[in-house]
Chimera marker file (.cmm) of the C-alpha trace (Angstrom):
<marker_set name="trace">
<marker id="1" x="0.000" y="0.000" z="0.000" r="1" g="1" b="0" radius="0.5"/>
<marker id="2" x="1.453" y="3.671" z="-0.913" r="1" g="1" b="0" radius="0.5"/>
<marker id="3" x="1.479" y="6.097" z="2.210" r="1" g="1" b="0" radius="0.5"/>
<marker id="4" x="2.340" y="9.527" z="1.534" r="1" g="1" b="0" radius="0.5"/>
<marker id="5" x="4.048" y="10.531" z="5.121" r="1" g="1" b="0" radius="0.5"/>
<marker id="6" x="3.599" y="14.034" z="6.583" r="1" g="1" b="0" radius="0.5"/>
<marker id="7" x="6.402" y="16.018" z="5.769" r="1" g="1" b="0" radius="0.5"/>
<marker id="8" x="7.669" y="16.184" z="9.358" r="1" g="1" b="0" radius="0.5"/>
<marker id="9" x="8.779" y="12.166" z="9.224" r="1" g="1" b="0" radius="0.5"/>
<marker id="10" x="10.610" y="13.161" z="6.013" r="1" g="1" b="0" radius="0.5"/>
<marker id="11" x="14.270" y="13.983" z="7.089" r="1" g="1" b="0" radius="0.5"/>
<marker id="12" x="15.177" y="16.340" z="4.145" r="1" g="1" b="0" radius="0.5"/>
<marker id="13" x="13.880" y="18.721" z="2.425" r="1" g="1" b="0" radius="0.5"/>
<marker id="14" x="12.373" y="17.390" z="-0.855" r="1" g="1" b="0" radius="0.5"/>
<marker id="15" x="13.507" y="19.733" z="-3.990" r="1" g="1" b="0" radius="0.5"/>
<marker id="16" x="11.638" y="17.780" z="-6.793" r="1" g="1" b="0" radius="0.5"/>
<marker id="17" x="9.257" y="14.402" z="-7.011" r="1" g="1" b="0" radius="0.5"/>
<marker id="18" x="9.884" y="12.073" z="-10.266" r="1" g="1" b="0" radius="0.5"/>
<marker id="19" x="6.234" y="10.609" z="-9.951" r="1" g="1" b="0" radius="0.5"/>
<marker id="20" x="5.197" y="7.887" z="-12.215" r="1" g="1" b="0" radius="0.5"/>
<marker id="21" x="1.692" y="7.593" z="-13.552" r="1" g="1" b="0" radius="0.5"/>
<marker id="22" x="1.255" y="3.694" z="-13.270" r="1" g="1" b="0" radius="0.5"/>
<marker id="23" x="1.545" y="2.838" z="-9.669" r="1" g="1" b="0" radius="0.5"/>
<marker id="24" x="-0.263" y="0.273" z="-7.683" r="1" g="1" b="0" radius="0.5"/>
<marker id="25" x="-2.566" y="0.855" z="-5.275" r="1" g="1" b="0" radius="0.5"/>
<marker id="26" x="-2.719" y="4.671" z="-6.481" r="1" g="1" b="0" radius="0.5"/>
<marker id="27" x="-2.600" y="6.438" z="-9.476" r="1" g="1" b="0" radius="0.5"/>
<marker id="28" x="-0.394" y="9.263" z="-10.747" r="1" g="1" b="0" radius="0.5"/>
<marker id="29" x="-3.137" y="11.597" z="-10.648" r="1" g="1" b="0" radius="0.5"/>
<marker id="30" x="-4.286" y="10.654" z="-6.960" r="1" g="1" b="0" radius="0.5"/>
<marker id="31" x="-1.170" y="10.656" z="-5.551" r="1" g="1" b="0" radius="0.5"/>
<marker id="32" x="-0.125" y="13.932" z="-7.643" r="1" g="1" b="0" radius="0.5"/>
<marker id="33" x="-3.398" y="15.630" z="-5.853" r="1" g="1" b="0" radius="0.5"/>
<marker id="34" x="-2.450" y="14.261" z="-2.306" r="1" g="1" b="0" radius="0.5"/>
<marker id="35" x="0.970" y="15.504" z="-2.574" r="1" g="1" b="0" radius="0.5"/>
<marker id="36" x="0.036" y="19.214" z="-3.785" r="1" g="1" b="0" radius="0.5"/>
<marker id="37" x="-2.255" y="19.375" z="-0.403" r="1" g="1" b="0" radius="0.5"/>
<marker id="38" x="0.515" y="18.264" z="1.948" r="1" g="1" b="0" radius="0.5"/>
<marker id="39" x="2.954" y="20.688" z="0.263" r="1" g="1" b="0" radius="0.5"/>
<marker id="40" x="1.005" y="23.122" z="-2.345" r="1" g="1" b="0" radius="0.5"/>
<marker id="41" x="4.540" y="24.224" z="-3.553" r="1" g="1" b="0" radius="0.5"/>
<marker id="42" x="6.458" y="20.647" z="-4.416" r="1" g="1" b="0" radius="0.5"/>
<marker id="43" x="7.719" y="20.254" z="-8.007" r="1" g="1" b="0" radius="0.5"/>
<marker id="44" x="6.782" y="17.472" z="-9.920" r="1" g="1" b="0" radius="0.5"/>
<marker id="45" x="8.283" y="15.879" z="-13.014" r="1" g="1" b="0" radius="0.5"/>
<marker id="46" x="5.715" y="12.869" z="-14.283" r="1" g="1" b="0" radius="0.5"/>
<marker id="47" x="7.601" y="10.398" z="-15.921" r="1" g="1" b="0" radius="0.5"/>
<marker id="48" x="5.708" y="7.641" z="-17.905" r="1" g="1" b="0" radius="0.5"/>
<marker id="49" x="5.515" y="5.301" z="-20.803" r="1" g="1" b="0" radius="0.5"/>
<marker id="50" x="2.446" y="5.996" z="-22.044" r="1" g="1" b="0" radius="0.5"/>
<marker id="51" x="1.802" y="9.503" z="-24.518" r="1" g="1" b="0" radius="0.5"/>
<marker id="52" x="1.479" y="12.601" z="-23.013" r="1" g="1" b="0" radius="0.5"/>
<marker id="53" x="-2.110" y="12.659" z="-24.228" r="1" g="1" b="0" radius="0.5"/>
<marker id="54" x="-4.952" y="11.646" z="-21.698" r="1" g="1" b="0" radius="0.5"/>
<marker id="55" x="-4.801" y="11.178" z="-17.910" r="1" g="1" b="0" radius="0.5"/>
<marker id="56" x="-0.982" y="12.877" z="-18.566" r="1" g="1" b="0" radius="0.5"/>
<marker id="57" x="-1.984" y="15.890" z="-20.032" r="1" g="1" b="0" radius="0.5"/>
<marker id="58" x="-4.844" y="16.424" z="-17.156" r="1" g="1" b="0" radius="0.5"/>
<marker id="59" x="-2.638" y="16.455" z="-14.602" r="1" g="1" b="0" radius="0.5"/>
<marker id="60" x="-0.226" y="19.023" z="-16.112" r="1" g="1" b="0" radius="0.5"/>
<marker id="61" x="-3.467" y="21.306" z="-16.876" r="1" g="1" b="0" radius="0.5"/>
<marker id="62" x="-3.651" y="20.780" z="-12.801" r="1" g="1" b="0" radius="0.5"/>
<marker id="63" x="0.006" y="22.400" z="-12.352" r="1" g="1" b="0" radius="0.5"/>
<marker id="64" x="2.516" y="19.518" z="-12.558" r="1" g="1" b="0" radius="0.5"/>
<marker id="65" x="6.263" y="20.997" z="-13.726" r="1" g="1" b="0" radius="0.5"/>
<marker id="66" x="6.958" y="19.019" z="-16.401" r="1" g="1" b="0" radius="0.5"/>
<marker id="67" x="7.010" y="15.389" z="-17.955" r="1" g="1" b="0" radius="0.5"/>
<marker id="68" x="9.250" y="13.012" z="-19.224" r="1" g="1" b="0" radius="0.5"/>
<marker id="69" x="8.523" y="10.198" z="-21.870" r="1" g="1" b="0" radius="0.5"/>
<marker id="70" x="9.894" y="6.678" z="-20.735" r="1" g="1" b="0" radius="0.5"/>
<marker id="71" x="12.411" y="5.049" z="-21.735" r="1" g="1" b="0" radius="0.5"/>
<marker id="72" x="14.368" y="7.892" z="-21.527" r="1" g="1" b="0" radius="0.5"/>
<marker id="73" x="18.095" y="8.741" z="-21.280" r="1" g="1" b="0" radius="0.5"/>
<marker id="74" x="20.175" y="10.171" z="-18.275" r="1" g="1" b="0" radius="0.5"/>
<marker id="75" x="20.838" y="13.403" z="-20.617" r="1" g="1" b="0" radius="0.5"/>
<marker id="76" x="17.101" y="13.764" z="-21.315" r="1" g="1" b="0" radius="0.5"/>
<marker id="77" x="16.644" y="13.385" z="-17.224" r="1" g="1" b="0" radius="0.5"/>
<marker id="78" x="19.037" y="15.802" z="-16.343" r="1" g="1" b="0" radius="0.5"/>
<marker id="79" x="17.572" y="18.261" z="-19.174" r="1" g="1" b="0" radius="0.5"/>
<marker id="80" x="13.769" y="17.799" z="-17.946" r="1" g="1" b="0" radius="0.5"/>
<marker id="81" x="14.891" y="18.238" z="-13.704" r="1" g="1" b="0" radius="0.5"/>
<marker id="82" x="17.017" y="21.487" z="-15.008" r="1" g="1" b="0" radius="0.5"/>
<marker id="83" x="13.929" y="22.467" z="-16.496" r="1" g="1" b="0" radius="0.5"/>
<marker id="84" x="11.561" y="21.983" z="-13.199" r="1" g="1" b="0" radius="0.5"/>
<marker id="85" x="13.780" y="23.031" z="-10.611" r="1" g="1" b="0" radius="0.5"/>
<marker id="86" x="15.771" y="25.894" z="-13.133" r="1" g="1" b="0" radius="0.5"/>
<marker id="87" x="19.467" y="26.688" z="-11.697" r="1" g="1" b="0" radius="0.5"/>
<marker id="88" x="18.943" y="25.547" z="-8.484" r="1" g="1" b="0" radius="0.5"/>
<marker id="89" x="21.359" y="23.199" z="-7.298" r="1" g="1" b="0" radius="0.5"/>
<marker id="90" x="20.246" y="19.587" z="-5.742" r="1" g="1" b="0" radius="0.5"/>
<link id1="1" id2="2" r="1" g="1" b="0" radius="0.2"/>
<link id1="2" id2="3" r="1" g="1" b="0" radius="0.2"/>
<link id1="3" id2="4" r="1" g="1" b="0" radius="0.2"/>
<link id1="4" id2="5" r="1" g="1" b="0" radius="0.2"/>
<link id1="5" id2="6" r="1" g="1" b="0" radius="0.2"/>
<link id1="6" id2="7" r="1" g="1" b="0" radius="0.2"/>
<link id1="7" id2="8" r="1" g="1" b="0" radius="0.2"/>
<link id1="8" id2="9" r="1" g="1" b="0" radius="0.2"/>
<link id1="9" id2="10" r="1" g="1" b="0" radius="0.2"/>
<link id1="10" id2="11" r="1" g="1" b="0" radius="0.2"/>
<link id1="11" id2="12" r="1" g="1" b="0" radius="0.2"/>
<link id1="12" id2="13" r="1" g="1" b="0" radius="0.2"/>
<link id1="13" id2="14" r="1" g="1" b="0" radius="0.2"/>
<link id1="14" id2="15" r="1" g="1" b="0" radius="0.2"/>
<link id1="15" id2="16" r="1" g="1" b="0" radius="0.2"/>
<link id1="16" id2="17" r="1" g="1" b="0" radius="0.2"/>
<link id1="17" id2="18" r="1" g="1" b="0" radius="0.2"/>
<link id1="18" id2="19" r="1" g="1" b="0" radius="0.2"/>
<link id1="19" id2="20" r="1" g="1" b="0" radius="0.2"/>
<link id1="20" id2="21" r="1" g="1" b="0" radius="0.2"/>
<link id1="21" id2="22" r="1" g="1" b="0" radius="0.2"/>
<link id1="22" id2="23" r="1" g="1" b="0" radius="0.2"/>
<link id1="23" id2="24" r="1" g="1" b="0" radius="0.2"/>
<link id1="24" id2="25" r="1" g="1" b="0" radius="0.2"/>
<link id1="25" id2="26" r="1" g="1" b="0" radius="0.2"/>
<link id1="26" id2="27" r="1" g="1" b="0" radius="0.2"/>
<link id1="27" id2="28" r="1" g="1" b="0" radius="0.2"/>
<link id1="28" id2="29" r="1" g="1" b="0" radius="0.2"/>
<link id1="29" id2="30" r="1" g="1" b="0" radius="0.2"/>
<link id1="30" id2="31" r="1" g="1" b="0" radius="0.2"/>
<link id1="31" id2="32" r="1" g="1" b="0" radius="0.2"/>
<link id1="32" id2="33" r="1" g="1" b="0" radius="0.2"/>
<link id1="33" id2="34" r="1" g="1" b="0" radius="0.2"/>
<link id1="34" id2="35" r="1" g="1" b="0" radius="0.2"/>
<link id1="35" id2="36" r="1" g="1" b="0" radius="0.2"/>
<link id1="36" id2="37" r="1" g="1" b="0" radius="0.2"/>
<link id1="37" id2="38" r="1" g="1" b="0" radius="0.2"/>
<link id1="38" id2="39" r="1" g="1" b="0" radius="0.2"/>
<link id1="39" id2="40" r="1" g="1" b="0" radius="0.2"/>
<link id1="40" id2="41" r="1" g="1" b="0" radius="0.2"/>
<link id1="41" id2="42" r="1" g="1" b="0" radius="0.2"/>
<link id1="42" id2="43" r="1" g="1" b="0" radius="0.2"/>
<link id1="43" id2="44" r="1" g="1" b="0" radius="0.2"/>
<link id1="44" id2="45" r="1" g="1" b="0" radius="0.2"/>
<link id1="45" id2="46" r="1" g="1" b="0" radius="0.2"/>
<link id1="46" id2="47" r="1" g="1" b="0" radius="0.2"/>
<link id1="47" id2="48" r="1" g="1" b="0" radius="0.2"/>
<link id1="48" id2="49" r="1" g="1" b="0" radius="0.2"/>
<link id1="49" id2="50" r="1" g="1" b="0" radius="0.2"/>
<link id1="50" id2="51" r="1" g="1" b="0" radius="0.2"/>
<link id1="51" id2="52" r="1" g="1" b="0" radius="0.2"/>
<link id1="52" id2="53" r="1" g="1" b="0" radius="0.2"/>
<link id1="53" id2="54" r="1" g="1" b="0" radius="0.2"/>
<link id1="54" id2="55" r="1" g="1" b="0" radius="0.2"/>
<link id1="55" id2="56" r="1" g="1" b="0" radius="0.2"/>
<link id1="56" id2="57" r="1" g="1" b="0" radius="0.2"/>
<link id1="57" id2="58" r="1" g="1" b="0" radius="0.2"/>
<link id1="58" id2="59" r="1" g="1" b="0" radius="0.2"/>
<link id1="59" id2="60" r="1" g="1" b="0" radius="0.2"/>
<link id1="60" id2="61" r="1" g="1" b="0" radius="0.2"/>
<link id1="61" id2="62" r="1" g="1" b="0" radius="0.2"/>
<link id1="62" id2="63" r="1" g="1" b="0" radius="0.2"/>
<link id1="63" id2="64" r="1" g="1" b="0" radius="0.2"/>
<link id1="64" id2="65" r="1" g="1" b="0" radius="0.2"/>
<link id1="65" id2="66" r="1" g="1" b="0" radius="0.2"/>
<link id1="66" id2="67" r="1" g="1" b="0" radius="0.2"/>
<link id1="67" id2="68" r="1" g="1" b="0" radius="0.2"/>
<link id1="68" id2="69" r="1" g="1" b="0" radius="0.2"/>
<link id1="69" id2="70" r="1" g="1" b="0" radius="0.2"/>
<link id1="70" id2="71" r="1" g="1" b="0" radius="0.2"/>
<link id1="71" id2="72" r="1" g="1" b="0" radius="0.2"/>
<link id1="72" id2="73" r="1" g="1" b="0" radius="0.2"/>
<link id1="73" id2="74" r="1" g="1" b="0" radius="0.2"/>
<link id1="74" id2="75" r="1" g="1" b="0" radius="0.2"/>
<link id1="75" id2="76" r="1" g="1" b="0" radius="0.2"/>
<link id1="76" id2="77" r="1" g="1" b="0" radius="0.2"/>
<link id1="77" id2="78" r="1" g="1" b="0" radius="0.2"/>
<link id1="78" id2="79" r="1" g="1" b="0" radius="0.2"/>
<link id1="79" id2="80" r="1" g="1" b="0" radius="0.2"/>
<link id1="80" id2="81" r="1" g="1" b="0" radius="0.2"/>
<link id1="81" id2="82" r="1" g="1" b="0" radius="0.2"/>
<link id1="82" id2="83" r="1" g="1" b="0" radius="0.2"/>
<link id1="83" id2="84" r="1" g="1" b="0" radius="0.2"/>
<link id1="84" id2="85" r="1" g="1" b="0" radius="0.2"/>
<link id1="85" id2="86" r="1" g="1" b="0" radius="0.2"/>
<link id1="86" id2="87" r="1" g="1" b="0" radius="0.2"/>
<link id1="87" id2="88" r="1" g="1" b="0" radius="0.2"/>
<link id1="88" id2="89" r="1" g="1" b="0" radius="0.2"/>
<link id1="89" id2="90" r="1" g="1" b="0" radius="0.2"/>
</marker_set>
């Protein structure tokens, strides 16, 4: 079962989420939604293997940073978290 723990059991400070859309037990979208409430200012890079069109697509309308088409490279990770999180360094 996924748990999402309150952020004061989490010992660092958490500069970006990679979230994937196919989980079990909970969705990308759910557990996108649940996040944002906890902490309304997270960043979020969805990562998946399916096209950016569909349940994708709604959840970027609903203020997710960015996504990244799977299989991808290290290159095209590094490029996509540079483009959530800018210059600032992890």
């Amino acid at each position: 079962m996924l748990e999402i723990l309150p952020l004061q059991m989490i010992p660092c400070a958490i500069d970006l989420v990679i979230l994937d859309m196919i989980m079990p037990g909970m969705g990308g979208g759910e557990t996108y939604d649940r996040m944002k409430e906890i902490h309304p200012t997270i960043k979020v890079l969805l990562s998946s293997g399916y096209s950016i069109n569909g349940q994708a697509t709604e959840i970027l309308k609903r203020g997710c940073d960015g996504f990244i088409q799977k299989p991808f490279t290290m290159k095209e990770l590094s490029k996509a978290i540079r483009g959530v999180v800018g210059s600032y360094n992890i």
